[in-house]
C-alpha positions in Angstrom: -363.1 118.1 46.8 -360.8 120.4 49.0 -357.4 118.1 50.1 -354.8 119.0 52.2 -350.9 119.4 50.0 -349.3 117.6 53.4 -352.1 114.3 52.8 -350.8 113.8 49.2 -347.2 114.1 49.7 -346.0 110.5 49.1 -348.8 109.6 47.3 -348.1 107.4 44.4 -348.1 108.9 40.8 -349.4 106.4 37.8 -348.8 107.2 34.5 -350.7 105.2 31.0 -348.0 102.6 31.7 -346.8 102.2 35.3 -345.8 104.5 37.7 -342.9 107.3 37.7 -342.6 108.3 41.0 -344.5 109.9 44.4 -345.4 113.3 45.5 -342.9 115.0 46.6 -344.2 119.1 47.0 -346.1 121.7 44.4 -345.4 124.4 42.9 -348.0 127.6 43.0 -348.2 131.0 41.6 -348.8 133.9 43.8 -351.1 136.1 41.6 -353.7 133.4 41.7 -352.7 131.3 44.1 -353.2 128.3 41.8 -350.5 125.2 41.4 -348.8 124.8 38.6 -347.0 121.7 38.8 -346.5 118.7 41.0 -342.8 118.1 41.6 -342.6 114.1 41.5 -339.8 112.3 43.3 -339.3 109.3 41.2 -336.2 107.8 42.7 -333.7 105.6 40.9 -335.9 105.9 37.4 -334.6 110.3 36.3 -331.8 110.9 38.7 -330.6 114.7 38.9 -333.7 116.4 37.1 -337.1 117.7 39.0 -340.0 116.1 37.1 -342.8 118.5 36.7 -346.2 117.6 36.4 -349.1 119.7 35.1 -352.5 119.5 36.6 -353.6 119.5 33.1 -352.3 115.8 33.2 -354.5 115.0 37.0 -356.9 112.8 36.1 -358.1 111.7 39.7 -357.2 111.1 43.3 -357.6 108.3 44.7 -357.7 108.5 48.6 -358.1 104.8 49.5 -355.2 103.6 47.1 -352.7 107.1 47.8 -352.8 107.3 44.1 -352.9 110.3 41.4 -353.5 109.1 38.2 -352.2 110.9 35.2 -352.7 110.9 31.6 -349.3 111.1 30.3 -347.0 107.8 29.4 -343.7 107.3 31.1 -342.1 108.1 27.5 -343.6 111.7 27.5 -342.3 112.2 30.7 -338.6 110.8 30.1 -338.4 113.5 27.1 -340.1 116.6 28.5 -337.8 119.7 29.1 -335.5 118.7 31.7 -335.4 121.1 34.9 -332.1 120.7 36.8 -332.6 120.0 40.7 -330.6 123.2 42.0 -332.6 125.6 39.5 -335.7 127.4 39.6 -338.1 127.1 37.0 -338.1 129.9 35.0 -340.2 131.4 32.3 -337.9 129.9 29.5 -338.4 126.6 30.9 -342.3 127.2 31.4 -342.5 128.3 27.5 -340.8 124.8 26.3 -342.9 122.7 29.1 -346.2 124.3 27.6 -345.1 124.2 24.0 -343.9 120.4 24.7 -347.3 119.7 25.6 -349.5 121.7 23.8 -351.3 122.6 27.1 -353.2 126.3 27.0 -350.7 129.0 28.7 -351.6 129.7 31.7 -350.5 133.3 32.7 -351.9 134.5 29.0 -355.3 135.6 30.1 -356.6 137.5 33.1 -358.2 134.4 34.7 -357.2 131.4 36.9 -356.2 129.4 34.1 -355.9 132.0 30.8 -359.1 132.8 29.8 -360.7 130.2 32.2 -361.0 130.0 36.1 -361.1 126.4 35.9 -358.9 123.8 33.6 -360.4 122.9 30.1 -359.0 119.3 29.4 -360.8 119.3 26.3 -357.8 119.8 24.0 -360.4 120.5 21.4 -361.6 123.4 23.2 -358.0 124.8 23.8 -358.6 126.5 20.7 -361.1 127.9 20.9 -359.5 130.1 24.3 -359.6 133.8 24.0 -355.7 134.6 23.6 -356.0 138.6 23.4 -355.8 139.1 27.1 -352.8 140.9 28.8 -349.8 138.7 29.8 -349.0 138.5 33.2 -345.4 137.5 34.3 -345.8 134.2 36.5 -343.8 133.7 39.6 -343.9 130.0 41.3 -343.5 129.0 44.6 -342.8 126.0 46.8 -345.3 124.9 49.0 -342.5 123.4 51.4 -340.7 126.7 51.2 -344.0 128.4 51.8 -344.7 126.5 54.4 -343.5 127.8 58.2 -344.0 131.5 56.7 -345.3 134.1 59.8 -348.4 135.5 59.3 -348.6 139.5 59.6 -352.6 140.9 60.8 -352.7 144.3 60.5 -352.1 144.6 64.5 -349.4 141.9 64.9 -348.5 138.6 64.1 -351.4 135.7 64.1 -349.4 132.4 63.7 -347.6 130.8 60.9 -348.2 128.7 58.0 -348.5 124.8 58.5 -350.4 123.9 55.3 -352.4 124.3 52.3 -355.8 123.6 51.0 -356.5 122.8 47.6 -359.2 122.3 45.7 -358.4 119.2 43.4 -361.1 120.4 40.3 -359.5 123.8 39.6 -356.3 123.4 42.0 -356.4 126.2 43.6 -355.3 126.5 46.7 -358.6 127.9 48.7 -356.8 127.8 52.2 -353.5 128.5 53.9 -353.6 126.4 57.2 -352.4 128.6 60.1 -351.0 127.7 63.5 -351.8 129.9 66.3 -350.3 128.4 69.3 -347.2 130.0 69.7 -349.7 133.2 69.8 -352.6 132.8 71.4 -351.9 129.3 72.8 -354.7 128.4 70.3 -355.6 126.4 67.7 -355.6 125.7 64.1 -357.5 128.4 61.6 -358.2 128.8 57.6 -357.7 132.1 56.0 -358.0 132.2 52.1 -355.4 133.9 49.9 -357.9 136.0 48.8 -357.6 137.8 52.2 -354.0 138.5 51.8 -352.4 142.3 51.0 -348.9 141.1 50.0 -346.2 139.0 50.3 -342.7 139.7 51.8 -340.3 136.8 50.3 -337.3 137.8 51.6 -339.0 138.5 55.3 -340.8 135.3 54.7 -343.7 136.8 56.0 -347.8 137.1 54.6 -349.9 140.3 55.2 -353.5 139.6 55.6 -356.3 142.5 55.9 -357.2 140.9 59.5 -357.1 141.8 62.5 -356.1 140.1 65.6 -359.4 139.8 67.3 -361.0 138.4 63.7 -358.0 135.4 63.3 -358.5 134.5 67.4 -362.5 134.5 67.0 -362.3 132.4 63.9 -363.7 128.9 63.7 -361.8 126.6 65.0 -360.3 123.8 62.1 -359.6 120.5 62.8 -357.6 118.2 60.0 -360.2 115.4 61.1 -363.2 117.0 60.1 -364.1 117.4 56.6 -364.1 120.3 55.3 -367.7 121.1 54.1 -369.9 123.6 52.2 -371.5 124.6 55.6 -368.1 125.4 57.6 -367.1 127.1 54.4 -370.5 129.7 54.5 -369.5 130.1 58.1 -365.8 131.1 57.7 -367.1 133.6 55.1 -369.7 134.5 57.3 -367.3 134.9 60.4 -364.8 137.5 57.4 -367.8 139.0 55.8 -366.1 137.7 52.9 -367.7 136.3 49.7 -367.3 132.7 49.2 -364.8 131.8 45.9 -367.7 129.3 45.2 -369.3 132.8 43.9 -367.0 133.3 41.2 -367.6 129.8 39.8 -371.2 129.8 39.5 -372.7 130.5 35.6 
């Protein structure tokens, strides 16, 4: 199922034994374009630290409730590496998260998620992961810093970042939402990562292989309106861009 990041901010977070906290942002990766952690605001219970959740520890999402569930005790949270609040996470951190866990590394491999494009819960699987692949160095994002970042086509700027898309089986993120008002007194449109050439951080700017015309033409997307298969296929369509979907099939 493809959910917005903006609806599950807030959402409540339920461990094996109560819950720790809500929603507060994610953390992605952009080689992939995958998160990597939840960042969970959990209030009065770990002041000063960021806790870091893994979406090898999702379980489900629950809509109607405004729930994630996760399979981790309150107890394994409390004693997992401690990220201070005015630090980024760095690789150091990411080793001793992993290694705390036991959880498959993620950035050893050339795939989504090591070997994988999709997350093997199976810990009795995790062993049997192909671990020869070249190491990539990961680099993790905000989705709230992300967020508000201008979007360059290769004949001008198209509109800016509002959102993100993601799907909540392999959590990647399959969409950046993009304003276009402020442009062409528009709407709202999708364009995948997939589509993008690079990434300016310190210009906090994207560079999509678009062009103007392509973005303004695109379908228009509205946050009421499920997001199905059929609007997908036309999206792509609309690109001449194969679907992700592609990749996924056996």
């Amino acid at each position: 199922m493809l959910i917005s990041v903006k609806s599950l901010k807030g959402y409540k977070l339920n461990s094996k034994d109560g819950e720790i906290g809500k929603v507060k942002e994610f953390y992605f990766d952009d080689k992939h374009w995958a998160v990597r952690y939840l960042v969970a605001d959990t209030g009065n219970w770990l002041i000063g630290n960021r806790v870091l959740i893994s979406p090898y520890a999702l379980v489900s999402v629950n809509k109607e409730e405004e729930q994630i569930d996760i399979n981790l005790s309150k107890k394994q949270v409390e004693e997992s590496p401690s990220l201070n609040s005015d630090k980024p996470v760095s690789l150091q951190f990411e080793i001793a998260y992993y290694g705390y866990y036991g959880y498959p590394i993620y950035w050893n491999g050339a795939s989504m998620w090591g070997s994988y494009p999709y997350i093997i819960r199976d810990r009795e699987k995790w062993n049997k992961t192909d671990k020869q692949e070249k190491n990539w160095d990961p680099h993790l994002r905000s989705t709230d810093e992300v967020s508000g970042y201008h979007i360059q086509a290769n004949d001008g700027e198209v509109g800016h970042i509002v959102d993100f898309i993601v799907d909540e089986e392999t959590w990647a993120i399959r969409y950046l939402i993009i304003d276009t008002t402020n442009w062409f007194g528009g709407k709202k449109v999708l364009i995948s990562p997939r589509w993008t050439d690079r990434i300016s951080w310190n210009d906090s700017k994207v560079f999509v292989n678009l062009s103007l015309d392509e973005v303004k033409q695109s379908p228009l997307y509205l946050e009421e309106v499920l997001l199905t298969r059929d609007y997908e296929t036309a999206l792509h369509r609309h690109y001449n861009r194969l679907g992700y979907w592609t990749d996924l099939q056996v």
